[in-house]
C-alpha positions as CSV (number, residue, x, y, z in Angstrom):
1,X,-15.9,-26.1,11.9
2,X,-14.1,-23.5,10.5
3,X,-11.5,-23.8,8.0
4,X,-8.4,-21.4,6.7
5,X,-10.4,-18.7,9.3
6,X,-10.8,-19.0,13.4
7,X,-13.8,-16.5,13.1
8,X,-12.2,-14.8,15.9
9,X,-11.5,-10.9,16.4
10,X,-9.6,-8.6,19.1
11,X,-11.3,-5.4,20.0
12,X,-9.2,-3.3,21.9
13,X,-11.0,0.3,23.2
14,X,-7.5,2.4,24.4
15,X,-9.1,5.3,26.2
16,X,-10.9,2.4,28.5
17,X,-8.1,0.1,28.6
18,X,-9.9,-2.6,27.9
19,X,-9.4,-5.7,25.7
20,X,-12.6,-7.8,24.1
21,X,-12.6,-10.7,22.1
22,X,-15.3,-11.4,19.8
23,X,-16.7,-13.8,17.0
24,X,-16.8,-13.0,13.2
25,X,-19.7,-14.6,11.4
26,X,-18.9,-17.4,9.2
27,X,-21.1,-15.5,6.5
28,X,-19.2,-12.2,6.9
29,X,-15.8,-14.3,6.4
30,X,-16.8,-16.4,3.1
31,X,-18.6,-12.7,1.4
32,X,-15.7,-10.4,2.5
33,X,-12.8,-13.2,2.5
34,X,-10.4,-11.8,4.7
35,X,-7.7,-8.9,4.5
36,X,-8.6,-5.5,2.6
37,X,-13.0,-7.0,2.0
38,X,-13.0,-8.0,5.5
39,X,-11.2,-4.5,6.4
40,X,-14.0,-2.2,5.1
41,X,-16.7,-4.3,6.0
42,X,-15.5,-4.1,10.0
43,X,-14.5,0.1,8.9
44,X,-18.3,0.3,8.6
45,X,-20.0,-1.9,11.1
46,X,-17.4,-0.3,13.7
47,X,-18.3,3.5,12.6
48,X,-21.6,3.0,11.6
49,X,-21.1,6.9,10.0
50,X,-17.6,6.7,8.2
51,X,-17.8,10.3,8.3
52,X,-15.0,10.2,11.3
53,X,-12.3,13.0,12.1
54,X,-9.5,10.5,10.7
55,X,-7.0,11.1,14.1
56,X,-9.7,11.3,16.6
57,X,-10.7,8.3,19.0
58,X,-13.4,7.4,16.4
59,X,-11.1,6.9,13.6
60,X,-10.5,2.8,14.2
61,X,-7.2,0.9,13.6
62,X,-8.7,-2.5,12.0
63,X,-5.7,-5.1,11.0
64,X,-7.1,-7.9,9.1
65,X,-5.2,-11.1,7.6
66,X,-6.9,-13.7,5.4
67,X,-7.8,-17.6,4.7
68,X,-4.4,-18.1,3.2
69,X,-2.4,-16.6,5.7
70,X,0.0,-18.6,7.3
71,X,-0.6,-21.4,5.1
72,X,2.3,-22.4,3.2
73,X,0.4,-20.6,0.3
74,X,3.3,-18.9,-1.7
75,X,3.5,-15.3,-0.2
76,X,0.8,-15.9,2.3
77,X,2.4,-14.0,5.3
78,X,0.8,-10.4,4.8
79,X,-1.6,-8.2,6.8
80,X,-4.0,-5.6,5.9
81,X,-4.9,-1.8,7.4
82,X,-8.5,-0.1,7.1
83,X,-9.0,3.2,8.7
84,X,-10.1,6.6,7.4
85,X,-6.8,8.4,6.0
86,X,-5.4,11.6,7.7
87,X,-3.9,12.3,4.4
88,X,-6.7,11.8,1.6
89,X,-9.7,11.5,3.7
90,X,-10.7,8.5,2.2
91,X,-10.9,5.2,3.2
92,X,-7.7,3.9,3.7
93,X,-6.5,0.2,3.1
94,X,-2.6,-0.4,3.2
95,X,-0.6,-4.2,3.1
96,X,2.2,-4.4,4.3
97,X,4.5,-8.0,4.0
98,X,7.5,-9.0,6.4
99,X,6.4,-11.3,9.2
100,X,3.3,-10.1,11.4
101,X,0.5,-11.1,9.1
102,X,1.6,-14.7,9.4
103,X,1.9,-14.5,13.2
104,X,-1.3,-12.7,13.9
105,X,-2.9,-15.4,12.3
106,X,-1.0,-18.1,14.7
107,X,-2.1,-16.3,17.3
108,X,-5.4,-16.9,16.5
109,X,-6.9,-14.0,15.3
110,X,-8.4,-13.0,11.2
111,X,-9.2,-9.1,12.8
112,X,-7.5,-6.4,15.7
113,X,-9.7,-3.7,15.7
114,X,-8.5,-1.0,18.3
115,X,-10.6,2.2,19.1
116,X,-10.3,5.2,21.2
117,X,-7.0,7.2,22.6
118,X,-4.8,6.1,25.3
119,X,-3.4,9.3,27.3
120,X,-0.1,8.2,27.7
121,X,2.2,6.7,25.2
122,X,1.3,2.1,24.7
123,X,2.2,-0.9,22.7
124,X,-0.2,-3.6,22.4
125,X,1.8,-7.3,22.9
126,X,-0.6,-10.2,22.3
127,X,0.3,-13.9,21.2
128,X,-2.1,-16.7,21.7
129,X,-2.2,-17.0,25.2
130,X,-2.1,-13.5,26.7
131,X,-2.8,-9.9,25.4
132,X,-0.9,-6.5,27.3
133,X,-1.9,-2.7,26.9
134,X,1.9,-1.3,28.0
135,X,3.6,1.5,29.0
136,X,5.7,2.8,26.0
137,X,6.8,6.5,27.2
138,X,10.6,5.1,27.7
139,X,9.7,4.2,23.4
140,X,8.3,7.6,22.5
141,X,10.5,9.8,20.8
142,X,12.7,6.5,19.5
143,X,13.0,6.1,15.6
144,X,11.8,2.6,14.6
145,X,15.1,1.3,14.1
146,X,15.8,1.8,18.2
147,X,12.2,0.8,19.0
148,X,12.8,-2.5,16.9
149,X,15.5,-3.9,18.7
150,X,14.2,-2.9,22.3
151,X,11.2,-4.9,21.6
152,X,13.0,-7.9,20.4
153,X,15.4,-7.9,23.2
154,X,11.8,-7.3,25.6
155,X,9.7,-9.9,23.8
156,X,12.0,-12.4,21.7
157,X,13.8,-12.6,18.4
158,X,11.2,-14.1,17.1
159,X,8.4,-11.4,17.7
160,X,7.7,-9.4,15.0
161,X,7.1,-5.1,15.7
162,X,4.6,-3.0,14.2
163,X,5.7,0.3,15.4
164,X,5.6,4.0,14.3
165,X,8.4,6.7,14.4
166,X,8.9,10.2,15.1
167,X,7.0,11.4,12.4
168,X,4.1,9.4,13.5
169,X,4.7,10.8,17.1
170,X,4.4,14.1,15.1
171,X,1.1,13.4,13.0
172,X,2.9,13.5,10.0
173,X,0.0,13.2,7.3
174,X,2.5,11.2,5.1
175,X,3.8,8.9,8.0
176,X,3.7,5.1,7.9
177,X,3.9,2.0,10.4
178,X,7.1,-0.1,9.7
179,X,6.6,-4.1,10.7
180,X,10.6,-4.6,12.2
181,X,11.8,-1.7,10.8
182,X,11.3,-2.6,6.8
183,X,8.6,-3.5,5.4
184,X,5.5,-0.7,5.6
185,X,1.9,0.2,6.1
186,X,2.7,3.3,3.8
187,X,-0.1,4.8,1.6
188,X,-2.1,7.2,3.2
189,X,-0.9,8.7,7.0
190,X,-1.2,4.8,9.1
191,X,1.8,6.4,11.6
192,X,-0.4,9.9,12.2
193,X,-3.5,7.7,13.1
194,X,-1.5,5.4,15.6
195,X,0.3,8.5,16.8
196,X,-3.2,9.9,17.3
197,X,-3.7,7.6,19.8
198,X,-0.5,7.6,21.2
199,X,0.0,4.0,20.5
200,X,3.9,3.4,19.5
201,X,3.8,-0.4,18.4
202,X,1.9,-3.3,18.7
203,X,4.2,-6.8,19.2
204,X,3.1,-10.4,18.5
205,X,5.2,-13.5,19.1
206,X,1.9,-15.2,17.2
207,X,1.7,-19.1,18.5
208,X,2.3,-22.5,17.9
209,X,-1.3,-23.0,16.0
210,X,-1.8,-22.8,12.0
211,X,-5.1,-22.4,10.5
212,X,-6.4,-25.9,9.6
213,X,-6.9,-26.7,6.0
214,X,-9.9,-28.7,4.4
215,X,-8.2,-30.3,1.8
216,X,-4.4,-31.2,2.3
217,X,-3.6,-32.9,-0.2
218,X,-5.1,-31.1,-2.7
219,X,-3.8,-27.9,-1.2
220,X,-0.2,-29.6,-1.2
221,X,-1.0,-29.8,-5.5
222,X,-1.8,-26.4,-5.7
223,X,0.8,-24.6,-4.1
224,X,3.2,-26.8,-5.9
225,X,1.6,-25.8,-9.0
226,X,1.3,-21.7,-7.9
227,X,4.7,-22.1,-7.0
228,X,6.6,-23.5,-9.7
229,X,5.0,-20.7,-12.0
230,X,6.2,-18.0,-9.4
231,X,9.6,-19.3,-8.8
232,X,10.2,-19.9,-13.0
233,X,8.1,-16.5,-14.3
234,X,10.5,-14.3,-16.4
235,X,9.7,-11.1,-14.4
236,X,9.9,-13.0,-10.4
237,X,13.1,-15.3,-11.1
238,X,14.9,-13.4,-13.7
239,X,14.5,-9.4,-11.9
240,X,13.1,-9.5,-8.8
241,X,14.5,-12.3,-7.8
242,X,18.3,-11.2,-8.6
243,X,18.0,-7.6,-8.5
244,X,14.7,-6.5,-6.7
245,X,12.8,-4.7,-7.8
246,X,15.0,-1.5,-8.2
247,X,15.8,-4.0,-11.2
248,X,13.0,-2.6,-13.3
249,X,14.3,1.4,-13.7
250,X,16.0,0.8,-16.3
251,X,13.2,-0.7,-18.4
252,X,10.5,1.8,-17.4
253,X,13.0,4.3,-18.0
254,X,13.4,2.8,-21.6
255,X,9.6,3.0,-21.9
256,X,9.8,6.8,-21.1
257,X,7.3,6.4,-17.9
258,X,9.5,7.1,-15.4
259,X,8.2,10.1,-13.5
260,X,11.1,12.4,-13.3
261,X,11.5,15.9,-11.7
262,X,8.0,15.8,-10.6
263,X,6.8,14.5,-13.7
264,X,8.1,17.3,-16.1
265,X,10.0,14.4,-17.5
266,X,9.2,10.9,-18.6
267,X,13.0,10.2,-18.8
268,X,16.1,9.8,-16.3
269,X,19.2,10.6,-17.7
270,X,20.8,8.8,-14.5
271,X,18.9,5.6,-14.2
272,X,21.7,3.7,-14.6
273,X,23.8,4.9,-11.7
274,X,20.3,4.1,-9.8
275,X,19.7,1.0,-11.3
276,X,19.5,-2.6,-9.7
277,X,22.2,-3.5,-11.2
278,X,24.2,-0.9,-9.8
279,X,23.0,-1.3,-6.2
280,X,24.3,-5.4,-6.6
281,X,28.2,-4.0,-7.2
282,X,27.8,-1.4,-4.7
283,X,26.1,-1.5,-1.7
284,X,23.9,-4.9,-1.8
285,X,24.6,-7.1,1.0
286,X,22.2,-9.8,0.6
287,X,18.4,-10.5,-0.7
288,X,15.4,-10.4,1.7
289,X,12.5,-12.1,1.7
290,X,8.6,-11.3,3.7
291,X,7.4,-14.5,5.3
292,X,6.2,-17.5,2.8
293,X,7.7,-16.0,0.2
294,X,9.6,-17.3,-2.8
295,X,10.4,-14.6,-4.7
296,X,12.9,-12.9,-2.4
297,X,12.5,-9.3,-4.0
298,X,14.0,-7.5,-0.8
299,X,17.3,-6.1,-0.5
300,X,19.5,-5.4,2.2
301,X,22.7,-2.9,1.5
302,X,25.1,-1.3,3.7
303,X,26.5,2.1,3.8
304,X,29.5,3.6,5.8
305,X,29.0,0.6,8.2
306,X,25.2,1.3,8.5
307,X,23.1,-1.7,7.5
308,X,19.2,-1.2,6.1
309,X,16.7,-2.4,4.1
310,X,16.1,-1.4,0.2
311,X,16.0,0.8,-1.4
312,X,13.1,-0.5,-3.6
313,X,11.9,0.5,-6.8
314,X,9.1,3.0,-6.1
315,X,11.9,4.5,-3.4
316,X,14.5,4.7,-5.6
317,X,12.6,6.3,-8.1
318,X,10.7,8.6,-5.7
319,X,14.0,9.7,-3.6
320,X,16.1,9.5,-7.1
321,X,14.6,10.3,-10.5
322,X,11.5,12.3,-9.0
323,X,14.2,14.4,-7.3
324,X,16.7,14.6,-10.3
325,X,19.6,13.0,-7.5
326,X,21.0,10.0,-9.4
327,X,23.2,9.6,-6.6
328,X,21.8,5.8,-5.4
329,X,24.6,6.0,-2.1
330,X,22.3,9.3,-1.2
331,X,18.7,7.5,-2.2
332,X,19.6,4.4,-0.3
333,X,20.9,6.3,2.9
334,X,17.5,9.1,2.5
335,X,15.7,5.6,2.4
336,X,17.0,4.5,5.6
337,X,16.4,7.8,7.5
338,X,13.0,7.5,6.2
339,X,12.2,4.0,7.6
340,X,13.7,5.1,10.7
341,X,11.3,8.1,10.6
342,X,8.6,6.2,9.6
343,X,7.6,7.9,6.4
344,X,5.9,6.6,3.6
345,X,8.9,7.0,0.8
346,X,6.5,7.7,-2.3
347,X,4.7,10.5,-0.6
348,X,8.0,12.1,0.5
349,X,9.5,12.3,-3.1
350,X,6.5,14.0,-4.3
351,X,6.1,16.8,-1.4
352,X,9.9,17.5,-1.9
353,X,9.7,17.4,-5.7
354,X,7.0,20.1,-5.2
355,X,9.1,21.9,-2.9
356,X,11.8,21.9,-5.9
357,X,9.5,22.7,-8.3
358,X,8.1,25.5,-6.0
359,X,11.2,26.9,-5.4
360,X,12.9,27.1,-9.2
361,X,9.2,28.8,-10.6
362,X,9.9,31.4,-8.0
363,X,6.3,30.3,-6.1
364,X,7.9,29.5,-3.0
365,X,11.0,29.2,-1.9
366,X,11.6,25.9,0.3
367,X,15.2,26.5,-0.2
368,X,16.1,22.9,-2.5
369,X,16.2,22.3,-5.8
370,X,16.3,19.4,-8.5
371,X,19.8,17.6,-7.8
372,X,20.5,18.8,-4.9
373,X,21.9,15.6,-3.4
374,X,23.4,17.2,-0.3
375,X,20.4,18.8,1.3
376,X,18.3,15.9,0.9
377,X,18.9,14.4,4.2
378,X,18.4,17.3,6.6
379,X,15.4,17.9,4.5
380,X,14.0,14.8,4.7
381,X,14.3,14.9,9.0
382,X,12.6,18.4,8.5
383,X,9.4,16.8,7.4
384,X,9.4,14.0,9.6
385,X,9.8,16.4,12.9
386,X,7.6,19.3,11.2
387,X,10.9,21.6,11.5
388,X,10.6,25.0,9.8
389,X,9.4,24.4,6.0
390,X,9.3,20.4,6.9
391,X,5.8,21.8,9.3
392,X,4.2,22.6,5.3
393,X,5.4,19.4,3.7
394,X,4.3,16.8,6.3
395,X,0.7,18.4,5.8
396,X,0.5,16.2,1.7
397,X,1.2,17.8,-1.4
398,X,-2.2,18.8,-1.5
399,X,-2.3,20.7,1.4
400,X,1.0,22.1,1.0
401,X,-0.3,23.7,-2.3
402,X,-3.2,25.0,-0.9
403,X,-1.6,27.0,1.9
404,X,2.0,28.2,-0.7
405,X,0.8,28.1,-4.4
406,X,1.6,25.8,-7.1
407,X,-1.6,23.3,-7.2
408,X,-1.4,23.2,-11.1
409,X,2.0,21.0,-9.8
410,X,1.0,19.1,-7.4
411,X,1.1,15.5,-8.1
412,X,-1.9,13.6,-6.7
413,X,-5.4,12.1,-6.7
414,X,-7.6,12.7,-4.1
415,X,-4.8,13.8,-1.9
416,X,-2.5,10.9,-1.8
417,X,0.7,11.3,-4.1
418,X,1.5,9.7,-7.3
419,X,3.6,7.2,-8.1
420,X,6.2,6.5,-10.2
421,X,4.9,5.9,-13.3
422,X,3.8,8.1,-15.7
423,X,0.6,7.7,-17.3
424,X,1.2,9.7,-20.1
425,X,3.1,6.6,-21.6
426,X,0.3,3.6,-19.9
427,X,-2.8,4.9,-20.5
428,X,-4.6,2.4,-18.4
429,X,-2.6,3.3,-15.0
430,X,-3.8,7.1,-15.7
431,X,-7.3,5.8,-15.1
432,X,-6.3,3.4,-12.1
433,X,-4.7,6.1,-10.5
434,X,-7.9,8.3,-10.9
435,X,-10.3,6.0,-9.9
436,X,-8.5,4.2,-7.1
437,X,-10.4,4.6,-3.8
438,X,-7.5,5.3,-1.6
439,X,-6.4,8.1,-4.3
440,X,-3.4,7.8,-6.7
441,X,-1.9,4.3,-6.2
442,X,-0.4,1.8,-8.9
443,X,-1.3,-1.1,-7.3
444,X,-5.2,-1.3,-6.4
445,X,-5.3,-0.9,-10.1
446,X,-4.4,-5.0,-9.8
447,X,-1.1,-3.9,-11.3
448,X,-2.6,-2.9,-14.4
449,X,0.6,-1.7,-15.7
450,X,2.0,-5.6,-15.4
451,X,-0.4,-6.0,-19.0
452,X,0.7,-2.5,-20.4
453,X,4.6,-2.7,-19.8
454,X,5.8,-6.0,-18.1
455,X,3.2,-7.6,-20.8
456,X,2.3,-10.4,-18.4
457,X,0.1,-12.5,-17.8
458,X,-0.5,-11.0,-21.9
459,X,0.5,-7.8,-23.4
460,X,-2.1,-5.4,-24.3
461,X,-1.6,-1.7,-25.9
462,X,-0.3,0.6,-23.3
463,X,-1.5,3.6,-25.8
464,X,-4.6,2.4,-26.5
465,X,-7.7,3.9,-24.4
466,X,-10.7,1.9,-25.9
467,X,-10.9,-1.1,-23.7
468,X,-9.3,0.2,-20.9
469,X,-12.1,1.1,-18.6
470,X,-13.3,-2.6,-18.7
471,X,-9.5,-4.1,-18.5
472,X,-9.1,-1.5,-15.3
473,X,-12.2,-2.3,-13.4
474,X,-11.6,-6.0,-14.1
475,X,-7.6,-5.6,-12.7
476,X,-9.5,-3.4,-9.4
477,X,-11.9,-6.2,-8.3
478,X,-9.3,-8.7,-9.3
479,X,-6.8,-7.1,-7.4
480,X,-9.3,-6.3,-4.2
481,X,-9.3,-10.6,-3.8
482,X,-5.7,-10.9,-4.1
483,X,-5.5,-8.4,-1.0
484,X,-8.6,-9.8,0.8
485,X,-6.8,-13.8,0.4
486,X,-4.2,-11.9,1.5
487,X,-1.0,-12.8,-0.8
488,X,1.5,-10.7,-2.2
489,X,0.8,-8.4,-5.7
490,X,3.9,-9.2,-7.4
491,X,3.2,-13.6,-7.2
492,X,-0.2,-12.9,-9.6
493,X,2.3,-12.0,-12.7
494,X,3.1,-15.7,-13.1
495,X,-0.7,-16.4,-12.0
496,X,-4.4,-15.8,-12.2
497,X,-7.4,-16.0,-10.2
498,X,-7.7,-19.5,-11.4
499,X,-4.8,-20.7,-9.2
500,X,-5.5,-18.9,-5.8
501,X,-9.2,-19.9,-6.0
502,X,-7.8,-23.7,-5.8
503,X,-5.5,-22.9,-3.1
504,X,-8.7,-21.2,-1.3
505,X,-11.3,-23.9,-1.6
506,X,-8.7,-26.4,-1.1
507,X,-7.8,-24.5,2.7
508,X,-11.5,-23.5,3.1
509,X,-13.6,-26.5,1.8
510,X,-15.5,-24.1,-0.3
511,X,-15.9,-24.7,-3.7
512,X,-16.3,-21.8,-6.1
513,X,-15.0,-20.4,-9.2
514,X,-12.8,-17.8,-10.3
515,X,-15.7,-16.0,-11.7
516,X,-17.0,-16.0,-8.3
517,X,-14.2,-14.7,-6.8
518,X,-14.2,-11.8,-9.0
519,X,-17.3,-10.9,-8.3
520,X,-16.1,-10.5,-4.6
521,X,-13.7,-8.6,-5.6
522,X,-16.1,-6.6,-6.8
523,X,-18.9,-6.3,-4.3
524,X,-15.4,-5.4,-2.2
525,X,-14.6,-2.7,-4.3
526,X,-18.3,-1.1,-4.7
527,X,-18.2,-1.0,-0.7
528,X,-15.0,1.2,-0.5
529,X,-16.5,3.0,-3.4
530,X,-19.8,3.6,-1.5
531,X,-17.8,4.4,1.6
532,X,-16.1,7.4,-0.6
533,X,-18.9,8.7,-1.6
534,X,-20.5,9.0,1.8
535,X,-17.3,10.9,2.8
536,X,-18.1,13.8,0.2
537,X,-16.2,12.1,-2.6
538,X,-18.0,12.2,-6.5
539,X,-16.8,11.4,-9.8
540,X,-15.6,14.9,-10.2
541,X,-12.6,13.4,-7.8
542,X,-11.8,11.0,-10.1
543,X,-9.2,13.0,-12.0
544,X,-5.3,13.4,-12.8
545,X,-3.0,16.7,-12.1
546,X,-3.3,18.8,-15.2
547,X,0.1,18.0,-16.4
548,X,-1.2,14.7,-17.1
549,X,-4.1,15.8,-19.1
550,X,-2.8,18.7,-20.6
551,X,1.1,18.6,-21.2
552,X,1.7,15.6,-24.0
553,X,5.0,13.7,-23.5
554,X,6.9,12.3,-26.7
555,X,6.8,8.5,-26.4
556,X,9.4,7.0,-28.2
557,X,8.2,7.2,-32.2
558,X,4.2,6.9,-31.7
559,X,4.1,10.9,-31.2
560,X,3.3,12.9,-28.0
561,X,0.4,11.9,-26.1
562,X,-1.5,13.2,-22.6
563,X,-3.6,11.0,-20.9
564,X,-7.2,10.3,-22.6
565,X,-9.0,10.3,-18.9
566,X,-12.8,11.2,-20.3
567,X,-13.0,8.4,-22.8
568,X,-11.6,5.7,-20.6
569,X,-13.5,6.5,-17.8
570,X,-16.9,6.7,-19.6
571,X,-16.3,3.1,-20.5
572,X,-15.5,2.6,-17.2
573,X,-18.3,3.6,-15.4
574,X,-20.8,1.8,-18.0
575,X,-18.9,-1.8,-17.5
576,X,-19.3,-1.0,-13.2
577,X,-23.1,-0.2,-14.0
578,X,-22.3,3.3,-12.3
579,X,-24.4,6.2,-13.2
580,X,-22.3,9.3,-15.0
581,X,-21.4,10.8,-11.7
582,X,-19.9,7.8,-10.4
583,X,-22.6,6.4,-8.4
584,X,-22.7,2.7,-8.2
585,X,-26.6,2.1,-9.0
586,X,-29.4,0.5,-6.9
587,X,-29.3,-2.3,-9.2
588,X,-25.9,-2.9,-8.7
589,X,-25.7,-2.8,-4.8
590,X,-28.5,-5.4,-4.9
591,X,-27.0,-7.9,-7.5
592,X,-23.5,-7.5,-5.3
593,X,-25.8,-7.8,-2.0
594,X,-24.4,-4.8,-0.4
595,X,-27.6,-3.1,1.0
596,X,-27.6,-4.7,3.9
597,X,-24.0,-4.0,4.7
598,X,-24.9,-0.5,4.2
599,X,-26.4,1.2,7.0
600,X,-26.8,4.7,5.7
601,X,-28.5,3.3,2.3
């Protein structure tokens, strides 16, 4: 008998029509987990070759939840997305919180993998009794906002809509998927691969079943314990918790790391009319919470009678800060156009601070510039319909570059944008964000910067570089378990590995350490590594913009500093056992027991 899993999996093949349900080996469960391990290890045994145009019928969806989910496991209502990105070309892995994780899991599935490309515009509805393939051409061309409420009103308050907008319709390579309008599948292009396959939402009213759990009482301790330390921690009850987490922009703005005009600045001059605490006398109506989840880090504000969620902390700085607008009634109304577009908010700042940039060095002229407020909106709806210069942006920063000039300013890794901080300041997110195998992203770094800034769960030098490639690749594998249980990022600053590995063996029956977790998280992270490099990708990819690496920042009194990429990520390759260009070694695939996962090997 299976515990916290069902061992059960949805295959759904679009351009057939037809819908398969399958068994997952208890084996693959208990070495991938769940979530973002499980993710890759279906990306590969469904592509056999992950060398797949990213918005061709090849290209699979695959949404994966984990053992915890829809447990009463603090946070424990998330859901993963593999697929090859349209944007970066890598392997792509996205969470996104609000409410579907928890009820794809009570509706009795751990994995929906759907393949192929319908010719006419679907949704796919499924709860534990029944699963649809339906008609959606009276949905195409809505914005998610619209789409979210038909649904409900089709299928039940209580459903929860994964569904795409028009810029997904449009193969925007920076469009995302929005779970009831909100909450986001956002790194890497999710919207362009559904809109690829013409499929406009997928709807789940989940089912009256939970996952069983092994151990209740002890699971009962456990979460008590997890959550008392996530409901009391400083940085959860104290800022998130009142304020959201626009409420840190003010403190990484103090810490000179807030990315500002495209990073030609480490400091806002107007992060305090964008601040959290600004939004709460404004426009704040109430806080917001994703399913399971204490913390309560979501806001909901209202504008000119127009009601929405956020704006967020990597929104406000991307649509604020990065843009030089420190208007926050502008950032939280561009942040509601974009949800209703379906774009991913931290990949639009940086292709319209390019587009800035671009147009005051006289490289080309998009027609915006830093602090223009008022043209931010119909330039925003530009990109998500591909209209005029909007055709350019939606291609990525990258490829925007490439085709008008200006790649020595074009913020990215790999493709995929950066985000808001800047590692000029924290050395150890300059080498997450190289190394990170969906491109630049803060957060598969296991929030490294929570040790360099927040200094929780302990502070460490945010300057230094010596120690950082071993503190990094540590925070990756931990962080690749946190996504494969599948609980939320911001609940591990009041806790370890230590804590969730009770509440896993305690729902699974397992019993193994936190040492043994990492070293999932581990083998999960040398699979997506393995799965870059089979997609062209070498070490030479794992690199900053130049501005990073060559255009010091004053921080504070310690002196000017650019980002010290080469020594950090020698060390960082020696601790992985990765050879010097970035090539995880036979030894190592074998101690992580990854051959055999590895059909091209």
């Amino acid at each position: 008998m299976l515990y916290g899993w069902w061992g059960k999996m949805m295959v759904v093949d679009l351009s057939k029509g037809s819908i398969d349900k399958e068994e997952i080996d208890e084996k693959v469960l208990k070495k991938y987990i769940g979530g973002r391990g499980l993710g890759a290890y279906l990306f590969v045994q469904h592509t056999r070759d992950p060398n797949v145009d990213p918005l061709s019928e090849k290209n699979p969806i695959i949404l994966t939840v984990g053992p915890l989910t829809a447990t009463p496991s603090p946070t424990a209502g998330r859901a993963n997305m593999t697929s090859r990105s349209p944007l970066s070309l890598t392997i792509m892995d996205s969470n996104i919180g609000g409410t579907f994780g928890a009820l794809m899991k009570m509706a009795g599935y751990d994995a929906v993998v759907i393949t192929g490309k319908s010719p006419e515009p679907v949704y796919l509805y499924f709860d534990d009794e029944r699963v649809e393939i339906l008609p959606a051409r009276d949905l195409w061309g809505k914005g998610n906002e619209e789409v979210t409420k038909i649904l409900k009103e089709r299928h039940g308050k209580r459903a929860s809509v994964l569904s795409i907008g028009r810029a997904g319709e449009n193969l925007v390579r920076i469009s995302a998927v929005m779970n009831n309008g909100e909450r986001a599948f956002g790194r890497g292009g999710a919207g362009a691969i559904w809109g690829s396959k013409k499929l406009k939402a997928i709807v789940t009213n989940g089912g009256k079943q939970r996952p069983l759990i092994h151990s209740p009482e002890d699971f009962k301790y456990f979460r008590y314990e997890a959550n008392k330390l996530i409901v009391t921690h400083p940085v959860t009850s104290k800022v998130f918790n009142p304020l959201g987490t626009i409420g840190i922009i003010r403190m990484i703005n103090a810490f000179q790391i807030l990315g500002t005009r495209n990073f030609q600045d480490n400091h806002f001059e107007g992060a305090e009319k964008i601040s959290g605490e600004t939004l709460q006398r404004t426009y704040l109506v109430r806080k917001d919470a994703c399913w399971g989840c204490p913390i309560m880090c979501g806001r909901i504000s209202k504008i000119d009678g127009k009601e929405g969620a956020g704006p967020e902390f990597e929104t406000t700085w991307a649509l604020g800060s990065n843009l030089g607008i420190d208007d926050l009634k502008t950032v939280t109304l561009a942040n509601f156009l974009a949800n209703d577009l379906g774009i991913d908010t931290i990949s639009l700042g940086s292709v319209v601070a390019f587009a800035m940039e671009a147009t005051e060095k006289g490289v080309f002229d998009f027609g915006i510039r830093f602090g223009e407020a008022d043209k931010i909106l119909e330039f925003i709806e530009s990109i998500g319909l591909r209209r005029g210069f909007g055709d350019i942006l939606a291609e990525g920063v990258k490829r925007a570059s490439e085709k008008v000039g200006g790649k020595e300013f074009a913020m990215h890794v790999k493709g995929l944008e950066i985000p808001a901080y800047d590692p000029r300041g924290t050395q150890g997110m300059g080498l997450v964000y190289a190394t990170s195998n969906r491109g630049a992203c803060h957060l598969r770094g296991g929030l490294s910067v929570t040790f360099e800034v927040y200094g929780v769960p302990r502070r460490i030098d945010r300057l230094e570089v010596l120690g950082k490639g071993t503190h990094v690749a540590r925070s990756q594998d931990a962080g690749a378990v946190i996504d494969s249980l599948i609980v939320c990022r911001f609940a591990t600053m009041a806790t370890s590995l230590h804590h969730w590995v009770r509440l896993y063996n305690a729902v699974t029956g397992e019993s193994i350490t936190a040492s043994e977790l990492q070293r999932i998280g581990e083998r999960i992270y040398n699979l997506e590594r393995m799965i870059n490099l089979k997609l062209g990708f070498t070490g030479k990819d794992d690199t900053l913009p130049q501005r990073f690496l060559k255009e010091a920042k004053k921080i504070a009194d310690k002196g000017e500093f650019v980002v010290d990429l080469d020594t950090m990520l020698k060390e960082y390759y020696e601790y992985r056992k990765w050879n010097e260009n970035g090539i995880p070694t036979k030894e190592k695939l074998k101690e992580l027991d990854l051959e055999v996962d590895i059909p091209w090997l």
